[in-house]
N, C-alpha and C positions, 0 to 999 in steps of 0.2 A: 469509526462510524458504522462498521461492517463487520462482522466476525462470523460471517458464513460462508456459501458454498454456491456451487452450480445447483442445488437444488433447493425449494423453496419453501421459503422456512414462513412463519409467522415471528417467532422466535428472533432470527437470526437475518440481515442484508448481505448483501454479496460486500466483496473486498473493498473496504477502503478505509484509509486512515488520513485526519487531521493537523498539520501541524500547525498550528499557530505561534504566531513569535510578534509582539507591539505592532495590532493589528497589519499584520501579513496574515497571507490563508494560504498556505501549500497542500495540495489534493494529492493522497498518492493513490493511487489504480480509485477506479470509480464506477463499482460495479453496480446493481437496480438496487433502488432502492435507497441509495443515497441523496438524491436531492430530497428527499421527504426527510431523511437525516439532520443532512445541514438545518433545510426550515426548521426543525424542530428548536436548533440554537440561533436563530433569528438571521443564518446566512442563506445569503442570495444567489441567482449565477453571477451579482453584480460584483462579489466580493472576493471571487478567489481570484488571487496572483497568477497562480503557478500550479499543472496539474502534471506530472511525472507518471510514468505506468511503469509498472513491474513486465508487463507483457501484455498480449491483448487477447486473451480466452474472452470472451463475452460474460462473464462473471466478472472482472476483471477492469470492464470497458464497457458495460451497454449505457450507463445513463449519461454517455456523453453526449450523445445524440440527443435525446430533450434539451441536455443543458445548451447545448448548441442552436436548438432548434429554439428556444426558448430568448434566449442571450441576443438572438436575430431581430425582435420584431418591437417595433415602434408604436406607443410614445414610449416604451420601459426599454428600448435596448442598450444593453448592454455599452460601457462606456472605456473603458480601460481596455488596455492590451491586455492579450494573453499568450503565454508562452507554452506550449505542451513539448514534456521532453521523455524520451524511453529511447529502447534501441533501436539498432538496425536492423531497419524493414518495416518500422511502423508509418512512415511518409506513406509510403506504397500501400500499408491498409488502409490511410484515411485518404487518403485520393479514390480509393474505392469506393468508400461511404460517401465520399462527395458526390460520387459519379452517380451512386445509387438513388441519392435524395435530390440531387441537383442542388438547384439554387435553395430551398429550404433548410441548410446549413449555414449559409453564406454569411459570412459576418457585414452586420449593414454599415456599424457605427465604431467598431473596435478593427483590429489587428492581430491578426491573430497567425503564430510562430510555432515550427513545428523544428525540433533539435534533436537529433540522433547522436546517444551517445556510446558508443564503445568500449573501454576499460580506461579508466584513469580518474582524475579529479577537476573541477572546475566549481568556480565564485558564481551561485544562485542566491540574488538576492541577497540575505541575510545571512545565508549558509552557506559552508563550504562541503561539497557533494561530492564525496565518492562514491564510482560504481562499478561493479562488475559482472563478467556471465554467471549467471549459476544455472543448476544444473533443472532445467522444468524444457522449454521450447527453446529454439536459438535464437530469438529477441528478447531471453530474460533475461533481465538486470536486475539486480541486487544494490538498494540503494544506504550509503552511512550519511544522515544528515550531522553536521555539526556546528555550532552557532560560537559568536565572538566570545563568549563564557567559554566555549570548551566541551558544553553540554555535549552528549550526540544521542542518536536514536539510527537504529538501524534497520532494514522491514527486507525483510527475503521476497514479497513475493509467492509466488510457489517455489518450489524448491525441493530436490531430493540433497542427501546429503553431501557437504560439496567443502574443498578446501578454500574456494572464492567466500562464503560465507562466512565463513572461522576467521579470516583477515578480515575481511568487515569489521564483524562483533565483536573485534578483540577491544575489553575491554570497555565497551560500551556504557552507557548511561541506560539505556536499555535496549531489548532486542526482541522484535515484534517479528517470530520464527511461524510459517505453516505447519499443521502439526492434522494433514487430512482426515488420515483415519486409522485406528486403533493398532495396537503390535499383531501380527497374526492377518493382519488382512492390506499387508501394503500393495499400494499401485505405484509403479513407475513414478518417478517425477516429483514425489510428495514427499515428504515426512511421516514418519511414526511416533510417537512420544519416545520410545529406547534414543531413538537417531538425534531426535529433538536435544534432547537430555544430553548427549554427549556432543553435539556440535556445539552447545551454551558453556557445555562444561568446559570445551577444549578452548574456548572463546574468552573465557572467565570473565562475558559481561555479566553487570552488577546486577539488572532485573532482566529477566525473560518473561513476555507475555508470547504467548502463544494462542493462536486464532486459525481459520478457515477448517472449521472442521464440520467433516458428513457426519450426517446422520448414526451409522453406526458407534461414532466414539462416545463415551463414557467417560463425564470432567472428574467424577473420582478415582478412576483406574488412571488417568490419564494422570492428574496428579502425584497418584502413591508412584505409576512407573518413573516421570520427569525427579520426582525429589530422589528417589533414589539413588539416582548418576550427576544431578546438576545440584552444586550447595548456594548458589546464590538464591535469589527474591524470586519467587515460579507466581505469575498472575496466569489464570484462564480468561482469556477476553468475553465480554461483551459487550451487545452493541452501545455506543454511546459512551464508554469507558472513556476517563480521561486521566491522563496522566500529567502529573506538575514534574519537569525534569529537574528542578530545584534539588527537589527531595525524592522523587519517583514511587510517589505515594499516589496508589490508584482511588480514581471516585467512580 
């Protein structure tokens, strides 16, 4: 949905990705500018299942509030439960946002579940989810989706380079890694394309897309460095990409 950054692109929306499985909708992290995303593929707040966060940096987390704020109000509210799940300590951020907005979150006509998860596996829906810390703030989780096929997809997140990550992606259907900003100029907590490259490689998933990238990176540098350490499928995200796990042939 999202293949940017904390800063603001025309370009590029902040974090988030789609997965779709025999109309399920799974949101992962749901940074601005994603409900104008979904509309664009004809989804609603009425449609997603299930929205999971990698962490809650406001890149990350801001359009949940509209969708929320949205999802509340009558005659169009929102009608299905909802289940929001990430780690430990994100209860405590949105009891905050609740406090902050009051009742203008409040779900009128749904249900809505909030699941802190830790390190391990558990049955969502269709999918079977493992997750883990990896290495960005200490509510980041690292999520493997995998479905009764076997397919799987895995999304770091943000992320610096981390051994939670590499058991993830092992062997993956594909691997949706952050790749911030350029070799030469790392921050904390992020990916480089060198790092990138060799946490896919030591992973040996089958396609690596790589996404949230500033401003400063360059998709042909970032390219020539990633192929030169990773020999699988290297996609550079943008917005709206979708991928058939069938075959992991991007559109």
């Amino acid at each position: 949905m999202g293949s940017g950054t904390a800063v603001p692109s025309l370009e590029r929306c902040s974090s988030s990705v789609l997965i779709q499985e025999a109309g399920t909708y799974t949101l992962v992290d749901f940074g601005y500018g994603t409900l104008r995303q979904l509309l664009k593929l004809g989804i609603t707040y009425h449609d997603i299942d299930r929205i999971f966060f990698t962490h809650n940096h406001p890149d990350h987390v801001s359009d949940l509030i509209p969708f929320l704020f949205g999802a509340r109000h009558r005659p169009s509210a929102r009608k299905k439960n909802l289940e929001i799940v990430a780690g430990p300590g994100f209860r405590e951020f949105f009891n905050a946002l609740m406090q902050a907005f009051k009742h203008w979150l409040i779900p009128t006509d749904y249900q809505l579940t909030i699941t802190e998860v830790d390190e391990g596996a558990k049955q969502f829906g269709r999918h079977q989810v493992v997750f883990k810390k990896v290495r960005h703030i200490e509510m980041s989780r690292g999520y493997r989706f995998e479905n009764s096929a076997g397919k799987s997809v895995v999304l770091s997140g943000d992320t610096d380079y981390c051994p939670a990550m590499i058991e993830l992606g092992k062997e993956a259907d594909l691997m949706i890694l952050d790749c911030a900003m350029p070799d030469g100029e790392k921050i904390s907590g992020h990916l480089v394309p060198s790092l990138a490259g060799k946490l896919a490689q030591e992973a040996q998933c089958k396609t690596l897309c790589l996404t949230h990238f500033y401003p400063p990176c360059e998709m042909d540098v970032i390219g020539e460095t990633v192929s030169g350490i990773y020999d699988g499928e290297l996609v550079l995200a943008y917005d709206l990409m979708s991928f058939e796990l069938g075959d992991c042939n991007a559109d």
